[in-house]
C-alpha positions as CSV (number, residue, x, y, z in Angstrom):
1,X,-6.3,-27.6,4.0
2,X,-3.4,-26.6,1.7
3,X,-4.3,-23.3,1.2
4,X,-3.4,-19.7,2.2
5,X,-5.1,-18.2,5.1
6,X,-6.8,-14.9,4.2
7,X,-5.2,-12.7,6.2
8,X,-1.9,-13.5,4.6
9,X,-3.1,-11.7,1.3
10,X,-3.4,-8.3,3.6
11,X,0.8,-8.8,5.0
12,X,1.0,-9.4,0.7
13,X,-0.7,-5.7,0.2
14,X,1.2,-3.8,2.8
15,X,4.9,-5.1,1.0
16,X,3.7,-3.6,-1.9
17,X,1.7,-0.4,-0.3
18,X,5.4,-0.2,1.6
19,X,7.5,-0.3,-1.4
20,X,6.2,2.8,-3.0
21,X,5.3,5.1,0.5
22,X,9.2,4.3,1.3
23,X,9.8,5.9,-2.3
24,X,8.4,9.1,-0.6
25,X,9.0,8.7,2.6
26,X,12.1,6.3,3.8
27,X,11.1,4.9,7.6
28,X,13.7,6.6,8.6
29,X,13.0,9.9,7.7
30,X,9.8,9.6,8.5
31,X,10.3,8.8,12.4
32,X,12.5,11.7,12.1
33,X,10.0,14.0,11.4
34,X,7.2,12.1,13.4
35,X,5.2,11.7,10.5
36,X,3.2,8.0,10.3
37,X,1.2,6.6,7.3
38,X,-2.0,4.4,9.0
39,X,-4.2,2.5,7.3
40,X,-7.4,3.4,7.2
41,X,-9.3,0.9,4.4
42,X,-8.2,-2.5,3.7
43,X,-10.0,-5.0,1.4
44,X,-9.8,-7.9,-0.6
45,X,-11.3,-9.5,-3.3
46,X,-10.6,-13.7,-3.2
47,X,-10.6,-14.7,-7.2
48,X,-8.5,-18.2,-7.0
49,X,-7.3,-20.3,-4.2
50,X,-3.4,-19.7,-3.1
51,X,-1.8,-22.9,-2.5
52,X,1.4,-23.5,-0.3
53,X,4.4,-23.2,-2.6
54,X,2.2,-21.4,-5.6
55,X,4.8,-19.0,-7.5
56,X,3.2,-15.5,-7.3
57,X,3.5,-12.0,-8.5
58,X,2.2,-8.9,-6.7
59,X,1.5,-5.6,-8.8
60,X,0.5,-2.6,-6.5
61,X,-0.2,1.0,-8.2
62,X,-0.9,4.1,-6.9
63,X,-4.0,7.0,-7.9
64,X,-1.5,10.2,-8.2
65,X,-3.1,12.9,-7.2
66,X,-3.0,16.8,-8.0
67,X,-4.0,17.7,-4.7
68,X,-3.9,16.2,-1.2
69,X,-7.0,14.6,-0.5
70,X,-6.0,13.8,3.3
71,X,-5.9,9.8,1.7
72,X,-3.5,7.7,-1.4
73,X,-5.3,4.8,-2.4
74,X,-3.3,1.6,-3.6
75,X,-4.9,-1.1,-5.6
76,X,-3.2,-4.3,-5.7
77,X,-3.8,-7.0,-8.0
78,X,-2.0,-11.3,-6.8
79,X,-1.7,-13.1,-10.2
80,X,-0.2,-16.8,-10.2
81,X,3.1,-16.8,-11.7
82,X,2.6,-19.7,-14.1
83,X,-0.9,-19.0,-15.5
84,X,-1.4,-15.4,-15.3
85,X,-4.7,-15.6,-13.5
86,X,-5.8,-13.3,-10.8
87,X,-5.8,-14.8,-7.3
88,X,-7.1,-11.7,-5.4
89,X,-7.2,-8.3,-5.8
90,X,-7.7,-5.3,-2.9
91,X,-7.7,-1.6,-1.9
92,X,-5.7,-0.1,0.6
93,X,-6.1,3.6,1.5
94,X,-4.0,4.9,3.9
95,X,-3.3,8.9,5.4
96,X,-0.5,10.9,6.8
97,X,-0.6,12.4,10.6
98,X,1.3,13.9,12.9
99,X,2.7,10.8,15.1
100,X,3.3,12.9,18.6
101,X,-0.5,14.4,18.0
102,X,-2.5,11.6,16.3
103,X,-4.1,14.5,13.9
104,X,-4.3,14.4,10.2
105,X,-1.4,16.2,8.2
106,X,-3.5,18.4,5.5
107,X,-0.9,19.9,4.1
108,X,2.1,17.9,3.0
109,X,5.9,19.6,3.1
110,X,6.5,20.6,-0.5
111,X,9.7,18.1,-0.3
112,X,7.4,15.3,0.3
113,X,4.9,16.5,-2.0
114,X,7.4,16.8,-4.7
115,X,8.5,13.1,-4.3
116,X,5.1,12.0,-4.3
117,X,4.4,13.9,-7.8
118,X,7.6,12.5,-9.1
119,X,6.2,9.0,-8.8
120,X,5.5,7.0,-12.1
């Protein structure tokens, strides 16, 4: 049909959602300390049609918060290269737990915490 299948725009998301949690917390480090980041919300709003070859640009921001909240939200916004128009825009909220328990961090280390805040 010459289009882009839905779920692509999700694997588009999670580069972005990626690019600033690795900011934070490098893989590395993070299986290291057995921390994970899961998602826990995904969605997607379908403006425009993505067409095989289209040129595109993914912008992905962050809400910075003063306080855990036990969640960081990512909004994410697909615009077409050439024209500038919006093809799809989305949420992705994802938490921190303990990856040898499976329970929700509350309470991030102060190193993390302090990388996170630094974030622009």
């Amino acid at each position: 049909m010459g289009v882009v299948h839905n779920a692509q725009y999700f694997l588009w998301f999670e580069e972005g959602r990626l690019q600033i949690s690795f900011e934070v917390l490098p893989l590395g480090e993070a299986i290291r300390r057995g921390v994970a980041m899961p998602v826990v919300h995904n969605s997607c709003h379908y403006q425009q049609p993505v067409r095989y070859g289209d040129e595109l640009v993914l912008y992905t921001t962050h809400r910075l918060q003063t306080e855990y909240e036990g969640r960081l939200e990512f909004e994410h916004s697909l615009v077409h290269a050439a024209t500038k128009v919006e093809a799809a825009s989305g949420v992705t909220v994802a938490t921190l737990v303990d990856f040898n328990t499976n329970e929700l961090i509350v309470r991030w280390p102060d190193d993390l915490w302090q990388r996170y805040q630094a974030l622009k």
